[in-house]
C-alpha positions in Angstrom: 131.7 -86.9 -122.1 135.2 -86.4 -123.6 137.7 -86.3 -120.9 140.9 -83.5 -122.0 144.2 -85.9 -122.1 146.1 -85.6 -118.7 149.5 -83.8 -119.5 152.6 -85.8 -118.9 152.8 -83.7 -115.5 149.5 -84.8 -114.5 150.4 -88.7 -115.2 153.8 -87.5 -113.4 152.1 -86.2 -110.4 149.4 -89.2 -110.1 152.1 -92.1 -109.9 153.9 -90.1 -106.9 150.8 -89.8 -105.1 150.0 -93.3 -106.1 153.6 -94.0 -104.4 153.0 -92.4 -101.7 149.7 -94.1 -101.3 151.5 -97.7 -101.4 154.3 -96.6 -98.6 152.0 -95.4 -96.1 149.8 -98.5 -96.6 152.8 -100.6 -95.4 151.7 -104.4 -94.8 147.9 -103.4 -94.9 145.9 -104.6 -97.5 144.2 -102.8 -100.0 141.2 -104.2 -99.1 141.6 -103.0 -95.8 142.2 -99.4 -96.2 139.9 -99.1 -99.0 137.1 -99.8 -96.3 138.0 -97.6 -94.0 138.3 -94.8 -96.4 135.0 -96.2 -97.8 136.2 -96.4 -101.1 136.3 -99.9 -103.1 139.6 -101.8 -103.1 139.3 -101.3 -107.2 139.4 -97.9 -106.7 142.7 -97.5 -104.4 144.3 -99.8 -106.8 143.4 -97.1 -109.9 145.2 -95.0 -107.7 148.2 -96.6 -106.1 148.6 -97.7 -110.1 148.6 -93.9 -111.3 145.3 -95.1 -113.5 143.4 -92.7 -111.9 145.4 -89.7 -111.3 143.0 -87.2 -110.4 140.7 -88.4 -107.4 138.2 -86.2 -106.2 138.8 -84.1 -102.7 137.1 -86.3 -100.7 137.8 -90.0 -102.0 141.7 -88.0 -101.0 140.8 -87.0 -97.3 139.6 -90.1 -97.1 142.5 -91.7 -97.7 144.7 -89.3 -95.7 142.5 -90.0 -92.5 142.7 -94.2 -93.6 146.2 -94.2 -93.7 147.0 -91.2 -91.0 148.9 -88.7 -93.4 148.0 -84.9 -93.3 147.0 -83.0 -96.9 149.5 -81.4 -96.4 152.1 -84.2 -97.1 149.8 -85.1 -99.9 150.1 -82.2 -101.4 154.0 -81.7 -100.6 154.2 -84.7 -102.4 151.9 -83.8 -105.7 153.3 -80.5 -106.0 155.2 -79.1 -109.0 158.8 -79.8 -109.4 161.3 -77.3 -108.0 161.3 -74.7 -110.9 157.4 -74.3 -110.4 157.2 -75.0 -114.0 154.9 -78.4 -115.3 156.8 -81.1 -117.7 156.1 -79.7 -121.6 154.0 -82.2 -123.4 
């Protein structure tokens, strides 16, 4: 399966929700949250890293409940930029 390339907005919009990821986790470990999310720690770090930009809905609400934020922070925080237009390519 051939995955379409990720625009520069999508890479954009996975590092701030990787970010965000990292600052809510504080002094946890990744290890830590990644279990009680019941994801694996190699997962989390794809995230927090922005190398997996585009997690599915539920490995997300996981992580929202793990680290108590609300979707809608997440999603404040992966929206798209003031104009409401995506970065051209």
């Amino acid at each position: 399966m051939v995955r379409t390339p990720l625009t520069p907005w999508e890479r954009e919009r996975g590092e701030r929700f990787g970010a965000l990821l990292r600052e809510a986790r504080g002094e946890r470990s990744m290890v830590e949250v990644a279990a009680v999310a019941g994801v694996s720690a190699e997962t989390l770090r794809k995230i927090e890293t922005g190398r997996a930009p585009t997690p599915s809905f539920f490995t997300i609400a996981a992580l929202a409940f793990a680290l108590d934020l609300s979707l809608d922070e997440l999603s404040a925080a992966c929206a798209l930029p003031e104009d409401g237009e995506a970065l051209s390519a």
